[in-house]
N, C-alpha and C positions, 0 to 999 in steps of 0.2 A: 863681260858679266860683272854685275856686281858683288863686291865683296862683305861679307855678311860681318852685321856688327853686334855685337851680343846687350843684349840691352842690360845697361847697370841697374843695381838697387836704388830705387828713387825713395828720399824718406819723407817729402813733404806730399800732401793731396797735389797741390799744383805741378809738382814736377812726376809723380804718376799720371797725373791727366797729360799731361803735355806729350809724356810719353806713352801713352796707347793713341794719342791724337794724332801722334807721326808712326806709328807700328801700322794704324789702319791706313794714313796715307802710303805708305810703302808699300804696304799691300796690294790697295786699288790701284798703284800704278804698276807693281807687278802682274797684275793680271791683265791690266790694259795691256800691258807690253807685251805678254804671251800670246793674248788673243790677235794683234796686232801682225807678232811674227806666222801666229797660225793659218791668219788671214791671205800673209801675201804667198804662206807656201800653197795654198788652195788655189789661188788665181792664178799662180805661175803653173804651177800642173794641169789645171782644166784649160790654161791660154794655149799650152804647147800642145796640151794631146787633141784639142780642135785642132791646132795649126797642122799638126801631123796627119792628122785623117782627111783633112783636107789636100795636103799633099800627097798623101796616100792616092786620093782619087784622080786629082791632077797628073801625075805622074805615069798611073794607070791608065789614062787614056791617050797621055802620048806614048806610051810603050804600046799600045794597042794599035795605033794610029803607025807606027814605025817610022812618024817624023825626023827622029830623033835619031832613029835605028833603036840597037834591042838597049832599054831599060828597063829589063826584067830584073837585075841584081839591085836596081836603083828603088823599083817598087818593093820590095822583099825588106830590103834595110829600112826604109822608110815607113813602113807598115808593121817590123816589128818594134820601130820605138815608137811607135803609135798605141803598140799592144802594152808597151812600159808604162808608159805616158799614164796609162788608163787604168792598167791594177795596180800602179802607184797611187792613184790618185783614190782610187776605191779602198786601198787596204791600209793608209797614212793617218788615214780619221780627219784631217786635218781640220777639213769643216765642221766636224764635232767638236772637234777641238778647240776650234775658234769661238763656235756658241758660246758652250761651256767658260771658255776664262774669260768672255763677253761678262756673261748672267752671274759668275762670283764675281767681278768685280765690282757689277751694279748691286750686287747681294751687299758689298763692303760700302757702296755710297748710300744705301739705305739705311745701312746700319748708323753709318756717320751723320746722316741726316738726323734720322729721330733720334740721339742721342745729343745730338746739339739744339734740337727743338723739343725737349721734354716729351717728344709723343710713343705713339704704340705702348712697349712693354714699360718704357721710362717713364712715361706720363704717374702708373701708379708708386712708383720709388720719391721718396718724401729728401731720404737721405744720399747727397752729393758723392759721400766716400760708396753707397751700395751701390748708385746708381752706375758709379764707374768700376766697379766691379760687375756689374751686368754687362754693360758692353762691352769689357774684356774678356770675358766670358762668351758672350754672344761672338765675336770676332774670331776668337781662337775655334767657336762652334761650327762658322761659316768656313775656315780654314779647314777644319778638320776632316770636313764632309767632303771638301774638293781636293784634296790629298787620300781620302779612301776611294771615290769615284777614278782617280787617275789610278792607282793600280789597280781598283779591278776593270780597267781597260787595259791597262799595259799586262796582268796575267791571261785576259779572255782571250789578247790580242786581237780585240775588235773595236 
């Protein structure tokens, strides 16, 4: 994990800009990186609980078949981490989860865009020192909104 660096007093315009210009890059790669780990936790628990129910069934009809002889303890184990597999994977969020630090992170390349192309909200800001007080502004706004939405997921626990 990375270790958090507190950002100094910057006292010139260019070394504020420079420094919200690397706060929003930190950002958007913290969320890519979030969405990223959320991703693979999603694919690895919907890979396995197919893989399981499918084994589930498998198993189930050579224990029926009595090829094998009795694998009825084999289907039972194998079916209740199928049953894991599956309200893990429904009660994890993960794929919400992954959306979500997808779409703030494209929230933070939009931001970085029109602020580096004069457009949207910046287009009508005349002044360099307000303008980059909007998009500090506006960044810490998009920050803040995906920091309220993550606990009232983690209090609803859904």
């Amino acid at each position: 994990m990375e270790r958090y660096n507190p950002l100094s007093t910057a006292e010139t315009f260019e070394e504020r800009r420079q420094q919200a210009l690397r706060q929003c890059d930190h950002l958007i790669q913290d969320f890519s990186k979030r969405a990223d780990r959320h991703k693979l936790r999603f694919q690895r628990l919907q890979t396995v609980s197919i893989g399981l129910a499918v084994g589930t069934t498998i198993v189930s009809a050579l224990s029926a078949s009595k090829v094998f002889g009795q694998l009825d303890w084999l289907v039972l184990s194998i079916s209740g981490l199928a049953t894991l597999a599956t309200t893990l994977l429904s009660q994890t969020n993960a794929q919400k989860m992954w959306v979500q630090s997808r779409n703030i992170s494209q929230s933070f390349q939009v931001e970085l865009f029109l602020y580096l192309q004069d457009g949207g909200e910046y287009a009508d800001v005349q002044d360099d020192a307000a303008r980059l007080k909007l998009f500090s502004k506006r960044l810490m706004e998009v920050w803040s909104q995906a920091q309220e939405n993550w606990s009232q997921q983690a209090t609803s626990g859904k």
